[in-house]
C-alpha positions in Angstrom: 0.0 0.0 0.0 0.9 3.3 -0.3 2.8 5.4 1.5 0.1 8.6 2.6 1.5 11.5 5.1 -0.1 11.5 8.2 -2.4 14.6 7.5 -4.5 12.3 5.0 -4.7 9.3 6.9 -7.9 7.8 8.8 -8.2 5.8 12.1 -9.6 1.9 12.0 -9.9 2.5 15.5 -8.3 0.1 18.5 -6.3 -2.6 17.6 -5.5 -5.7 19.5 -2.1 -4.6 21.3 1.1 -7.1 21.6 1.8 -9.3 24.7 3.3 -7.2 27.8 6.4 -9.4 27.9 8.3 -7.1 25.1 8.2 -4.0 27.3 11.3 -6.3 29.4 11.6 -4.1 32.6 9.3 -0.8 31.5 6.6 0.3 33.4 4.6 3.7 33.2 1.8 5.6 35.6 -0.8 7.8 34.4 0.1 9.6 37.3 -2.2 13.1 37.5 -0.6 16.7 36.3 -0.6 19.1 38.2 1.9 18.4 41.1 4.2 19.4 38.9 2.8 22.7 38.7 3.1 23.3 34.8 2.8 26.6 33.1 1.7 25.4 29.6 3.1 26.3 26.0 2.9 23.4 24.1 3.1 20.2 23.5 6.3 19.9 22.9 8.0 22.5 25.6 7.1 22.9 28.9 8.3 25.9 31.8 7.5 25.4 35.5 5.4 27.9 37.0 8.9 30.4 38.6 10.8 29.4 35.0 13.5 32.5 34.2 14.2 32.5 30.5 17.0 34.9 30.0 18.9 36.5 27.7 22.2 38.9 27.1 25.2 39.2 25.1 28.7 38.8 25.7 29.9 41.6 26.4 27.3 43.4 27.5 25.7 46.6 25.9 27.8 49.7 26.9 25.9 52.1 29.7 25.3 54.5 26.5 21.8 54.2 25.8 23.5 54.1 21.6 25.2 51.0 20.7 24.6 51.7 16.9 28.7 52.2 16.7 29.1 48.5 18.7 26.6 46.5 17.8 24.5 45.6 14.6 21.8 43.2 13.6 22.0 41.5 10.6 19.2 38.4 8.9 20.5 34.8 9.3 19.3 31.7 7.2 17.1 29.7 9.0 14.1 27.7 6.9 12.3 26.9 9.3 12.1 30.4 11.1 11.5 31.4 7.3 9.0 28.8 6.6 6.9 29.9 9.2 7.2 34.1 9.7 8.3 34.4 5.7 11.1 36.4 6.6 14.7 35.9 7.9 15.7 35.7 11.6 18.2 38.3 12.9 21.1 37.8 15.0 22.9 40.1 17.4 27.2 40.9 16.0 29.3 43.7 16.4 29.4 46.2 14.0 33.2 46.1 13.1 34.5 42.4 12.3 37.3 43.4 15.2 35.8 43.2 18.5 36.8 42.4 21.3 37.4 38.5 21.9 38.2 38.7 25.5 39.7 35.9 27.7 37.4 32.2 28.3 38.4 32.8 32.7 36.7 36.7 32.0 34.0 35.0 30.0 33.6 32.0 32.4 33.5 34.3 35.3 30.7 36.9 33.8 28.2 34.1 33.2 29.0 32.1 36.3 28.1 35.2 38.1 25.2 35.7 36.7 23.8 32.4 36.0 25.0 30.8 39.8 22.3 32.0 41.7 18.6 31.6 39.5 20.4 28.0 39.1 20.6 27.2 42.7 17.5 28.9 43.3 15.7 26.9 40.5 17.0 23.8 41.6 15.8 24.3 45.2 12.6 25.5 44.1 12.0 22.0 42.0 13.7 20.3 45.0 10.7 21.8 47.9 8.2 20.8 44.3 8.8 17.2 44.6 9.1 17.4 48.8 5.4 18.5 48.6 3.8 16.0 45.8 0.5 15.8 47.3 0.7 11.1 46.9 3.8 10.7 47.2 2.9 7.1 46.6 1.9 8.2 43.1 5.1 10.9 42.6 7.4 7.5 43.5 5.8 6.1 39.7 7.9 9.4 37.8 11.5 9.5 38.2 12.5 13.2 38.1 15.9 13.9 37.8 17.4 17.8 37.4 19.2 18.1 34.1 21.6 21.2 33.1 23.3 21.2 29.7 24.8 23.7 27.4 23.8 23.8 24.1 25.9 25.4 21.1 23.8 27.4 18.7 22.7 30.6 17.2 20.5 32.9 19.5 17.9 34.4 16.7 15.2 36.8 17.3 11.9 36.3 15.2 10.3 39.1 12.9 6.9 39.6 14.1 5.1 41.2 16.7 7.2 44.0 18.2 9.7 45.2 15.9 13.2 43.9 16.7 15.7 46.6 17.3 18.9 47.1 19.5 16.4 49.2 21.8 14.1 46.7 22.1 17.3 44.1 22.8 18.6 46.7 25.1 15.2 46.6 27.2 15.2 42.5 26.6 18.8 42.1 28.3 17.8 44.5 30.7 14.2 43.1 32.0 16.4 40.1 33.9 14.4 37.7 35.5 11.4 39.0 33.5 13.3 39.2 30.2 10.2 35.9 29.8 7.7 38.9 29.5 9.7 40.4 26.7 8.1 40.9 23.9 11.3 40.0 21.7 10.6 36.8 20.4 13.5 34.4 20.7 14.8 31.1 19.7 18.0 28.9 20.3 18.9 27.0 16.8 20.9 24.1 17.5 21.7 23.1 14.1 25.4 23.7 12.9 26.8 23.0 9.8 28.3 19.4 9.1 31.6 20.6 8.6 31.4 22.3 12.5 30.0 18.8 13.7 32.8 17.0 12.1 35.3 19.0 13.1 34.4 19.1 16.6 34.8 15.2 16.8 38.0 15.3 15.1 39.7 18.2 17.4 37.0 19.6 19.4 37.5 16.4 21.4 41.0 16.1 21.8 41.0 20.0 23.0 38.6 19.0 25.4 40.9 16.0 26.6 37.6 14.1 26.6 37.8 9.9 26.1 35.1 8.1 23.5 32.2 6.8 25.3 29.6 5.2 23.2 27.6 5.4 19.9 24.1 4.9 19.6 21.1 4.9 17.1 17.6 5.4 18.7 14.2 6.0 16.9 12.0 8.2 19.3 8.1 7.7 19.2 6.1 10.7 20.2 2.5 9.8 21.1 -0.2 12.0 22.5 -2.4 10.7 25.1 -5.8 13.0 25.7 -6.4 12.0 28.8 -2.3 13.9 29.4 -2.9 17.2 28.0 0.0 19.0 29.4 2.7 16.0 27.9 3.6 13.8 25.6 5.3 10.8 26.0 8.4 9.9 24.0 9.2 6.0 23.6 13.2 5.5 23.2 13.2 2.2 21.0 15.7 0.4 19.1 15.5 -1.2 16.3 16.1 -5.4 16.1 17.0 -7.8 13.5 13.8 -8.7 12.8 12.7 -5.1 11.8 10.7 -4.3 14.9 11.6 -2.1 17.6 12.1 -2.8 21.2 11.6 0.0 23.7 14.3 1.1 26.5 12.4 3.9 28.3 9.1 6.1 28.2 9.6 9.4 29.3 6.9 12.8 29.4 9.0 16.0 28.2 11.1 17.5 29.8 9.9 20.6 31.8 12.2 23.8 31.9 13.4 25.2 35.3 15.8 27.9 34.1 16.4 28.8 30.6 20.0 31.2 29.7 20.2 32.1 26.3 24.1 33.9 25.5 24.8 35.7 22.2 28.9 35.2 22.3 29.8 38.1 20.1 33.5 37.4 20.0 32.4 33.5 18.9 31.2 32.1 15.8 28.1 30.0 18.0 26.3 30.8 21.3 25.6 29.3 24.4 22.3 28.4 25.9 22.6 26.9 29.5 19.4 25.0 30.7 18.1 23.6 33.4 15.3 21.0 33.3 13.6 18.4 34.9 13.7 14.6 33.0 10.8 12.7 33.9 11.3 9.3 33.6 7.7 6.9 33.3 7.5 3.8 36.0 4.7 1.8 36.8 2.2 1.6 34.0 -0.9 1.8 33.6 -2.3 -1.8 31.6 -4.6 0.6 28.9 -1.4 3.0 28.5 0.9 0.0 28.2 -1.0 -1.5 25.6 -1.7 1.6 23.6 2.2 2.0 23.8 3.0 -1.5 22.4 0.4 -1.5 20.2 1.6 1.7 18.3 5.5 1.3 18.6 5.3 -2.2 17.4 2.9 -1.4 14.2 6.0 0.9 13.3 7.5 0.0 9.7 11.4 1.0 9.1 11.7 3.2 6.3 14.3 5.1 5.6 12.7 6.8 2.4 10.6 8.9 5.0 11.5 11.8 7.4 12.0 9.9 11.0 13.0 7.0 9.8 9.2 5.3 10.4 5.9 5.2 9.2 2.9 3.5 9.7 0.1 0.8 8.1 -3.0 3.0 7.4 -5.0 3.1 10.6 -2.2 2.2 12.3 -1.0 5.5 14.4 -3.8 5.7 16.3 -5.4 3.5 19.2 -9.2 4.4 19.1 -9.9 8.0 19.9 -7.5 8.7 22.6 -3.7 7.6 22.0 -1.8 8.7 18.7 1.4 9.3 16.9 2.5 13.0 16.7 6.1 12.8 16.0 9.1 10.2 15.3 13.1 11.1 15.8 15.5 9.2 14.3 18.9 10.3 15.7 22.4 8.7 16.1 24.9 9.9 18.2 28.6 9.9 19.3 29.2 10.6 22.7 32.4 11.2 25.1 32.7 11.8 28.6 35.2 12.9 31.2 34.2 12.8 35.3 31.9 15.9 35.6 30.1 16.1 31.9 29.3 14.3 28.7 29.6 15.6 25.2 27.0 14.6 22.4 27.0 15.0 19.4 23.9 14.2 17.7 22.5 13.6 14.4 18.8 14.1 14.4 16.0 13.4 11.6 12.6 14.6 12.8 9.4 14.4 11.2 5.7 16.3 13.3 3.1 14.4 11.9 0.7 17.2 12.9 1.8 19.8 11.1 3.4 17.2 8.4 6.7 19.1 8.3 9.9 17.5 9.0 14.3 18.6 10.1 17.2 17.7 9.6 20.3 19.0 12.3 23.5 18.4 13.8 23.3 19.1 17.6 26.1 20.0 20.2 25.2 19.1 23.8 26.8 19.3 26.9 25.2 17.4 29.8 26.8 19.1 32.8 26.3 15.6 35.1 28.6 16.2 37.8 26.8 19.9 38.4 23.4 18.0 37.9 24.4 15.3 40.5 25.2 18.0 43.0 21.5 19.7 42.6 20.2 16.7 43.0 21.4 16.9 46.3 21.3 19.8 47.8 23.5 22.0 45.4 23.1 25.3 48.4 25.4 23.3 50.5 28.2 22.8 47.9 27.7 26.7 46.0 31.3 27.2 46.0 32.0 23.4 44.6 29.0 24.3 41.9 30.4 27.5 40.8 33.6 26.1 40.1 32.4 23.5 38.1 30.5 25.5 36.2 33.8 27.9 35.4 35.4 24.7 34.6 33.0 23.7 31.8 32.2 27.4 30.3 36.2 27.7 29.9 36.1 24.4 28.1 33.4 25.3 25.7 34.5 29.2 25.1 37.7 27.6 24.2 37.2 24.7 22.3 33.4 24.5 21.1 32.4 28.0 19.8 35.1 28.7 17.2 33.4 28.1 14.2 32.0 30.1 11.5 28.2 29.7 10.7 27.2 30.0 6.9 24.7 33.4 6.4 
């Protein structure tokens, strides 16, 4: 039959769903929303009620209320911004190609201090959430693990709404904690060029004094569940020799505690530093387990079509309340030292409700060591947290932001 995109296809209603044995050790809980506190944006990205979403460049506007003689913006080719807004997204640069690089320990230093405290207090808040679940019977199904990472990327700010202007980013770097009320509309683009990806696992990596740690190919099933309409969950599968795939873990997204977007003018990439919450799915429900199985093993292997999958006709859907909204393909290299790991990532999405699909290379940084410490109690061990995080923004200044972008 056919291949038909998702927008023209029609459910058969429920199908009969696999045995329960497959799932091996899996288990998930329709645990209730709410505890969590959510302040909704979408299915796909999620900020806790007290999430700071920042921004600022490096170095900082002058005290001048005119930076016209520093600072310029200038369009920057994106398709998908363009797909969606029809125009190019800007991006923040000096206005002479010499400006002023400055050192990574100044650089280190300037975000540390201004990035330390919202993170401790953002961990502590999600820390006194968790302490105060309501069942904590029920909060004991969803493993919830603080996550921070740096991502490398291009900070772009939309056309649309407000005008965008070196004013308006003036008042945006100046609003703080509130810069989330701006009306600057902001993105972070993770996609670099191939030749950036490769080169970072050719010499980024020995830079960095990182060793190899594994590589992995994973095909991510999104599926909405009504009856969750604050999350989706993502299945992490793999695929076997007999063409089916086998599921590792069921997670809900990720919801964002602190959000630090950094325009490096000096750099060829950006910075974003993140905090989030993983929440990892224990426990299941039988209806949800079986809607699970039933849709992830109906999944056909094609590589022909964006994400890798696709599915029978009346196949991504389990009667009027589970369905497919999105599928990832992405493989990976990763390396490690004792306090982070260092992915670099392939990824081939494809949204089946808006039928559009991307392509990108992505740079992360999972900051474990600092994440581990939060986890804790990571007030007690500020000084120990601090320096880490010098540590790993002098690593990346240095060794991960040196490359230029194509305009």
């Amino acid at each position: 039959m056919a291949y038909l995109p998702p927008h023209k296809r029609h459910s058969s209603g429920s199908d009969p769903a696999p045995p329960t044995s497959s799932l091996r050790s899996l288990s998930l809980s329709s645990s209730p929303r709410g505890r969590h506190h959510l302040r909704p944006s979408n299915n796909k990205i999620i900020h806790a009620v007290g999430c700071v979403s920042r921004w600022s460049p490096l170095p900082p506007f002058s005290s001048d209320s005119d930076d016209a003689d520093s600072f310029r913006l200038e369009p920057f080719a994106c398709d998908r911004v363009e797909r969606n807004t029809g125009a190019k997204p800007l991006v923040l640069s000096f206005s002479s190609p010499k400006g002023s690089s400055g050192s990574a320990e100044a650089a280190a230093a300037a975000i540390a201090e201004r990035f330390l405290q919202e993170l401790l207090a953002a961990a502590e808040r999600q820390r006194a959430m968790a302490h105060d679940a309501p069942n904590k019977d029920e909060a004991a199904e969803e493993v919830v693990k603080l996550c921070l990472v740096a991502r490398v990327g291009k900070v772009l700010f939309q056309p649309g709404g407000s005008q965008v202007s070196l004013v308006s980013l003036r008042n945006a770097a100046k609003a703080g904690n509130e810069g989330s009320k701006s009306q600057v509309r902001k993105s972070f683009y993770t996609n670099v060029p191939r030749e950036c990806f490769e080169d970072m696992e050719q010499s980024a990596v020995k830079l960095m004094g990182l060793a190899f740690d594994s590589s992995k190919e994973h095909y991510h099933v999104k599926i909405f569940d009504k009856h969750l309409s604050d999350s989706t969950m993502s299945c992490k599968c793999t695929a076997q020799k007999d063409g089916k795939l086998a599921i590792h873990k069921v997670e809900l997204n990720q919801i964002r505690q602190l959000v630090e977007d950094i325009s490096c003018l000096s750099k060829d990439l950006d910075l974003r530093l993140m905090l989030s919450t993983k929440r990892i799915l224990k426990n299941i429900d039988p209806q949800v387990e079986n809607a699970i199985q039933s849709l992830v093993f109906s999944a056909i292997l094609d590589p022909n079509v964006k994400g890798g999958l696709r599915w029978p006709l009346g196949k991504e859907s389990v009667g009027q309340r589970f369905s497919i909204v999105g599928v990832w393909h992405t493989n990976y290299k990763a390396f490690k030292n004792k306090t982070l790991r260092f992915k670099l990532r392939h990824a081939d999405r494809f949204d089946h409700r808006s039928s559009t699909g991307e392509v990108s290379n992505e740079v992360t940084f999972k900051l474990t060591g600092i994440s581990n410490l939060l986890q804790e109690d990571g007030n007690k061990e500020a000084d120990t947290v601090k320096e880490m995080l010098e540590s790993a923004v002098r690593m990346i200044w240095d060794s991960a932001l040196c490359y230029k972008m194509p305009h």
